[in-house]
DRENVEX-839210 format. One record per residue: residue in one letter; chain; x, y, z of N, C-alpha, C, O in turn. Coordinates in steps of 0.2 Angstrom, whole numbers, always signed. Example, Ala and Ser with C-alpha at 12.3 -4.5 7.8 and 13.67 -1.06 7.14 Angstrom:
<loros>
   rest   kette     n_X     n_Y     n_Z    ca_X    ca_Y    ca_Z     c_X     c_Y     c_Z     o_X     o_Y     o_Z
      A       A     +66     -28     +39     +62     -22     +39     +66     -16     +39     +71     -17     +42
      S       A     +64     -11     +35     +68      -5     +36     +64      +0     +39     +67      +6     +40
</loros>
This chain:
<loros>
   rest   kette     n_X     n_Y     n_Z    ca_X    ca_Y    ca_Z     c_X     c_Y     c_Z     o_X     o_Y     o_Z
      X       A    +212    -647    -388    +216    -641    -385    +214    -636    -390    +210    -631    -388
      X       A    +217    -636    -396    +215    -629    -402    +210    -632    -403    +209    -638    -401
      X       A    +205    -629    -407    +200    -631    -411    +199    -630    -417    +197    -634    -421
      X       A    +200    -621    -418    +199    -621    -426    +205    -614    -428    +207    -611    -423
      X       A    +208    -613    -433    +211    -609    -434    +208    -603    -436    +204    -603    -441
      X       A    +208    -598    -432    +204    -589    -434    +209    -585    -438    +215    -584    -437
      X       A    +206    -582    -443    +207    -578    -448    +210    -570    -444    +206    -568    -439
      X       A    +211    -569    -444    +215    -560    -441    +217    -556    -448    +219    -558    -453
      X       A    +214    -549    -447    +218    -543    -449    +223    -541    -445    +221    -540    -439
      X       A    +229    -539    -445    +234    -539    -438    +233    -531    -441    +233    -530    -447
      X       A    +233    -524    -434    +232    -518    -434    +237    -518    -432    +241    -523    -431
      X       A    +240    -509    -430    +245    -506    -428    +245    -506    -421    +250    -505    -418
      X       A    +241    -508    -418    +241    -508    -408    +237    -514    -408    +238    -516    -402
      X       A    +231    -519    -412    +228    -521    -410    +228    -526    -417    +231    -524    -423
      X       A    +223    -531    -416    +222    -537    -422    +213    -537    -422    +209    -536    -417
      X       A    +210    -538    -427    +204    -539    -429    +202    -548    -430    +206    -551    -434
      X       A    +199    -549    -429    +194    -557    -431    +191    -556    -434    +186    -554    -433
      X       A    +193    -559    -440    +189    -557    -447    +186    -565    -447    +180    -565    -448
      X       A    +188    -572    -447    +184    -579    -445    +186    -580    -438    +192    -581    -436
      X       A    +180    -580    -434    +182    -582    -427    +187    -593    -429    +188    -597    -433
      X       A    +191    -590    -421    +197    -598    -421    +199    -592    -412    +198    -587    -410
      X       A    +202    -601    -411    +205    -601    -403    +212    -597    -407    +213    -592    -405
      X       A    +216    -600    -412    +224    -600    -413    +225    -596    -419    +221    -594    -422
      X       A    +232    -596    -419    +235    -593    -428    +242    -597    -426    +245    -599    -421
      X       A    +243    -598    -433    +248    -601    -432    +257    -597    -433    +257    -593    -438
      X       A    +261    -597    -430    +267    -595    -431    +269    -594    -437    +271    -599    -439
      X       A    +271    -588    -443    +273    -591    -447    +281    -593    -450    +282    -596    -455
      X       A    +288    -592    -443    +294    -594    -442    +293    -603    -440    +295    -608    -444
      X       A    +289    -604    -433    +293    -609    -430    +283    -614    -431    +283    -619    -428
      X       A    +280    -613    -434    +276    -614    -434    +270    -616    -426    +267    -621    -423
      X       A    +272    -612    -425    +270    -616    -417    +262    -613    -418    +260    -609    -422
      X       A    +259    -617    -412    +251    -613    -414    +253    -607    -406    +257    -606    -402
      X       A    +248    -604    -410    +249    -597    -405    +240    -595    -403    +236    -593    -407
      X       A    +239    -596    -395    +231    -597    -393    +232    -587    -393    +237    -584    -392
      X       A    +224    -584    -395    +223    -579    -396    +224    -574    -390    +227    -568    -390
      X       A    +221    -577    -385    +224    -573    -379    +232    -572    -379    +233    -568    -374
      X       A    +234    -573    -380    +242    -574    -380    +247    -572    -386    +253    -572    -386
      X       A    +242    -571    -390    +245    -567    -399    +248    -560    -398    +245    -555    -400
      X       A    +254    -559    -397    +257    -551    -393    +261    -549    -400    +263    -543    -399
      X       A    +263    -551    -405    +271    -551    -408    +266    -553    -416    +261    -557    -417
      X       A    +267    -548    -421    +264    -548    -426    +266    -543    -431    +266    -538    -428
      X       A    +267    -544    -436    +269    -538    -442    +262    -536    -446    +258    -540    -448
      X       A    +263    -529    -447    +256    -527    -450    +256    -526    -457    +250    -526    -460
      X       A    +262    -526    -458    +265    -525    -465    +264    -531    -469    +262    -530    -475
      X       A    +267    -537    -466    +268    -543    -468    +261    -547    -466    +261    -552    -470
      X       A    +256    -546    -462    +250    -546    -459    +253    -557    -457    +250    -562    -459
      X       A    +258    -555    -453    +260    -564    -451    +262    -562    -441    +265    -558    -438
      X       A    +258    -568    -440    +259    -567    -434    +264    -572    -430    +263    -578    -429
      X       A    +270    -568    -428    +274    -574    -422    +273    -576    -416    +269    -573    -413
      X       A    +277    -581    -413    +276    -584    -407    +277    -578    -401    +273    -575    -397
      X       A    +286    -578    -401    +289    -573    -397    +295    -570    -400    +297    -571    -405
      X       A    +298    -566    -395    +299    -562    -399    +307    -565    -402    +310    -561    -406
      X       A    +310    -571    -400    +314    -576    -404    +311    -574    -411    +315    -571    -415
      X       A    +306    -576    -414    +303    -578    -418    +304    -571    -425    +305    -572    -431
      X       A    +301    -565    -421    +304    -557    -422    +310    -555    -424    +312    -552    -429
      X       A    +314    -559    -418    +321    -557    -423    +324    -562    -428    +328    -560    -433
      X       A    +321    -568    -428    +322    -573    -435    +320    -569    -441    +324    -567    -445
      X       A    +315    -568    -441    +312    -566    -446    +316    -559    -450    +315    -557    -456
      X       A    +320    -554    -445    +323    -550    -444    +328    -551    -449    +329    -547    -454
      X       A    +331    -557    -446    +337    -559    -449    +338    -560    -457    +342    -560    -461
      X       A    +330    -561    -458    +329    -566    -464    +328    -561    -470    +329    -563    -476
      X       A    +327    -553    -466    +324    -549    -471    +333    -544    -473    +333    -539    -477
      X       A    +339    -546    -470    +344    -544    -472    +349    -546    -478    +355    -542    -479
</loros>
């Protein structure tokens, strides 16, 4: 199903492939996240989430 994991720069509207991979992994719930499907991500923190469950955890975490 996955096959490698891909390096990303996460941008402010857009993400860059700095090592080509199908996935990135979640950094809350660890789930793999295929790239087509990678919407939810911090630029600041450059960590990409599932959904946006995931956004507000992390949310929570920073209180």
């Amino acid at each position: 199903m996955y096959k490698k994991l891909a390096k990303i720069k996460y941008l402010p509207n857009n993400f860059e492939v700095i090592e080509s991979g199908d996935h990135v992994i979640c950094c809350i719930s660890r789930k793999k996240i295929p790239l087509e499907r990678l919407n939810y991500w911090s630029v600041e923190l450059q960590e990409p989430y599932f959904s946006y469950v995931e956004v507000a955890k992390k949310r929570e975490e920073k209180k």
